[in-house]
N, C-alpha and C positions, 0 to 999 in steps of 0.2 A: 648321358645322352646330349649329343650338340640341340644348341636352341636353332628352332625352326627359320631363326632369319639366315644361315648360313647356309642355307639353300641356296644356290644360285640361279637355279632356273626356275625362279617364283616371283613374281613381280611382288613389286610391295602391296599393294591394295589385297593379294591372297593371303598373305602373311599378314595382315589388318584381321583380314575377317575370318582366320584359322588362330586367330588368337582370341576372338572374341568367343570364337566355340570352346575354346581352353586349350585347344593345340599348340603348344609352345614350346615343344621339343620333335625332334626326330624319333624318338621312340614311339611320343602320344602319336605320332603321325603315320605312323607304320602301323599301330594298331587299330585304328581309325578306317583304315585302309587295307584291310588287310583279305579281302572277299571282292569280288565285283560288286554286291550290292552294296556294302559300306563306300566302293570308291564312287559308286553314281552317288549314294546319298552325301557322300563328303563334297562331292563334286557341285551339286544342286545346292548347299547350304551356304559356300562361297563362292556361288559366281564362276564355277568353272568346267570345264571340259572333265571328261574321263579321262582322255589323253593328259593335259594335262598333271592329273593327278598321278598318273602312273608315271610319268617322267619325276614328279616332285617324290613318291616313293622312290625310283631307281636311284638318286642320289643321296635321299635318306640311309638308304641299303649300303651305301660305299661309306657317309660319313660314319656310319655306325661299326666299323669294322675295329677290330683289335689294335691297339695304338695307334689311333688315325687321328689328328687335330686337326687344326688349320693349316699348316703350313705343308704338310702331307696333303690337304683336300687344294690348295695351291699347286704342288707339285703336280698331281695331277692334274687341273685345267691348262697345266703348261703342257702335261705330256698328251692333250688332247684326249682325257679320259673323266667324261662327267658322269659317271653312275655306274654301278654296278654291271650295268650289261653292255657298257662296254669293255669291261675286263674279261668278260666272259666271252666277248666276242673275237680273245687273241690267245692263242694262248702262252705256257710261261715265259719261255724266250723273247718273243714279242713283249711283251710286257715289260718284262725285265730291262730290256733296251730301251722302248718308248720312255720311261719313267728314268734311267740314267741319264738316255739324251736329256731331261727334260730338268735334270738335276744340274749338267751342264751351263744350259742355258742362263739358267738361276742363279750361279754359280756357287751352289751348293752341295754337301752330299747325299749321295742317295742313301734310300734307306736301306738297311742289309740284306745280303740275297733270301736269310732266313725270313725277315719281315717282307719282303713284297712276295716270297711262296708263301706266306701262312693268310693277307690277303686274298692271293690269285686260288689259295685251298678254298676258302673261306667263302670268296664268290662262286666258288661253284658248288658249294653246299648250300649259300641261299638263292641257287639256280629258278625255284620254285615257288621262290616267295611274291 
């Protein structure tokens, strides 16, 4: 499980005090969070919005996918894709291209058609979460 600072859409001071709760991983934060009354109560304990928290779960959900690092959860903020529901919000083709282009840019390669379908599978099974 990525540790909780590879979040990007968390300011630091949330990541302070989701560590002092013992959240220090994307996993712990996903389970933490995983009901609407866990997410107000996670919410109330650091200082934060419900909104919030449901955007720091939706990128939790992307960094946690099958062979995802850093440089993959890069890839994507290049290809303009920060969290799980915006994968879901394209579907495979779109996808496939936004994340070339964006491997492009980087000048790097993308990852293979097999890896970014098992992904784009991937987020739509945790459509729900």
């Amino acid at each position: 499980m990525p540790p909780i600072f590879e979040l990007t859409r968390i300011e630091p001071a949330h990541i302070e005090r989701l560590d002092r709760q013992g959240i220090f991983t994307t996993g712990l934060l996903l389970e933490v969070s995983e009901t609407p009354t866990r997410r107000q109560t996670l919410a109330d304990q650091v200082a934060a919005d419900t909104t919030d928290v449901l955007m720091w779960r939706d990128e939790a959900l992307m960094l946690n996918l099958a062979s995802f690092g850093p440089e993959e959860h890069q890839l994507m903020i290049q290809a303009g894709i920060e969290g799980l529901r915006a994968i879901l919000d394209v579907d495979l083709p779109t996808f496939r291209e936004r994340v070339h282009r964006a491997a492009g840019e980087l000048s790097g390669d993308p990852p293979s058609d097999l890896t970014l379908e098992g992904w784009w599978d991937q987020a739509k099974t945790l459509e729900d979460e």
